[in-house]
N, C-alpha and C positions, 0 to 999 in steps of 0.2 A: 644697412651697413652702418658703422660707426667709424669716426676715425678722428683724431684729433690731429690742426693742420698746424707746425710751428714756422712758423718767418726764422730763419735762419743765416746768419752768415756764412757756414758751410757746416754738414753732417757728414759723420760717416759711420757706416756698420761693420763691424768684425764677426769672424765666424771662426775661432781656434787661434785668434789672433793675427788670422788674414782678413784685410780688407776684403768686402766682399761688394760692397756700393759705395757712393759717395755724392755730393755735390756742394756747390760752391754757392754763391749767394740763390737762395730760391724758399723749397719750404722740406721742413721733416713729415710727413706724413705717413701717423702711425693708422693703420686700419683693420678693421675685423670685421669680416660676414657672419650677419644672424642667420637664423634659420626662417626661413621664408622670402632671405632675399633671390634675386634672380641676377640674370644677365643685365635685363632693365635699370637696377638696383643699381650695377655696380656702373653701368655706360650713366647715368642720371647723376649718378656721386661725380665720376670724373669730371662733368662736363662742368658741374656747379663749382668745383675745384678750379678749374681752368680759368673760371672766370670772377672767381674771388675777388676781390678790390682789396687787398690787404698790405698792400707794398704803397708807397711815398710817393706821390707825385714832384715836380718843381715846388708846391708850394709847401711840401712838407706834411700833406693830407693822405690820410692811404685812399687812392682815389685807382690804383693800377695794379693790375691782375699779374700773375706770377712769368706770364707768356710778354705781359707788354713788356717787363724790367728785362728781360732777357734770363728770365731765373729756371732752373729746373728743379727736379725734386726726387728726395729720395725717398722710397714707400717699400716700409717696415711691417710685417702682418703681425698683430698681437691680439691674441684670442682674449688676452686680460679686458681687453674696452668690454667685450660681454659679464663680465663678473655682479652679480646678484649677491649683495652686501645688504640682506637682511639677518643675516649672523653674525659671527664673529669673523668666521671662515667664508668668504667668498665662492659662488658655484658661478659653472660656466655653463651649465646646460642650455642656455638661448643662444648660444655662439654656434655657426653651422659646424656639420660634420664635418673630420677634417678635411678629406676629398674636396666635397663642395666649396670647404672654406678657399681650399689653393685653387680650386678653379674660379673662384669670383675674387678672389684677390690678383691672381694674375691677367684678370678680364680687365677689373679698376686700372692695374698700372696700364696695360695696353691701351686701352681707353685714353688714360689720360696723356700718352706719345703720342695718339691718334690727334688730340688735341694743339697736339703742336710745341706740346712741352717736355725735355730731355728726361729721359726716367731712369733713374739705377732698383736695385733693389735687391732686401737681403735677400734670405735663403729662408723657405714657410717651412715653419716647426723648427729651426736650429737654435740654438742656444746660442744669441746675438748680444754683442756688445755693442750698442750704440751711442756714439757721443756727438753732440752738438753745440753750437754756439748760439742762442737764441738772438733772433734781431726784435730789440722792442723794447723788452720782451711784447711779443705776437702770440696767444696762442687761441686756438679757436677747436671748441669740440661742435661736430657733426653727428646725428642721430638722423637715416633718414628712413625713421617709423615713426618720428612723432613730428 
């Protein structure tokens, strides 16, 4: 899976111009299942999610995972993180199928409330408007095939 995690002051996704997720101080995270990932893949992402160090401790060090600040997250599926930009044009074919992809996208977010961290989330395959406030700016891409 792939997924890029943003530190955020608050995000939110629209879907027709309704809200459809949100949160408040915590992280954005955008994600996309490859092909060969599994169950393993997506409970393995969440967990390494959870326990990020990417938030400010007292001293001002990000020394504190997204569950110690009291932060939650809101997790975005976008098949683009698979995009293969050896052209002009971008291909997506290493991105799972869709089925699969919504079944290990909604494994990751469950996974990661299993974690202990509040989860919203848009709508897999809708045409999403998301807006955010970046805290940092924070941003971290995830690859966990290489």
């Amino acid at each position: 899976m792939r997924a890029i995690l943003q530190r955020v002051a608050r995000a939110r996704v629209a879907v027709a111009g309704e809200t459809v997720g949100q949160c408040g101080p915590g992280l954005l995270i955008l994600v996309c299942a490859m092909q060969g990932d599994s169950d393993e893949t997506a409970l393995r992402l969440a967990a390494k999610v959870a326990r990020m160090r990417i938030f400010k401790d007292g001293q001002g060090k990000m020394n504190l995972a997204v569950r110690d600040v009291g932060g939650a997250a809101l997790v975005v599926s976008q098949f683009t993180l698979a995009a293969d930009l050896r052209g002009n044009r971008p291909g997506f074919s290493t991105a799972a199928a869709p089925t699969e992809g919504e079944r290990l996208y909604r494994r990751f977010a469950d996974a990661l409330a299993a974690e202990g961290v509040p989860v919203e989330t848009g709508i897999f395959g809708a045409d999403m408007a998301v807006e955010l406030v970046n805290d940092g700016p924070v941003t971290i891409w995830i690859d966990t095939q290489t």
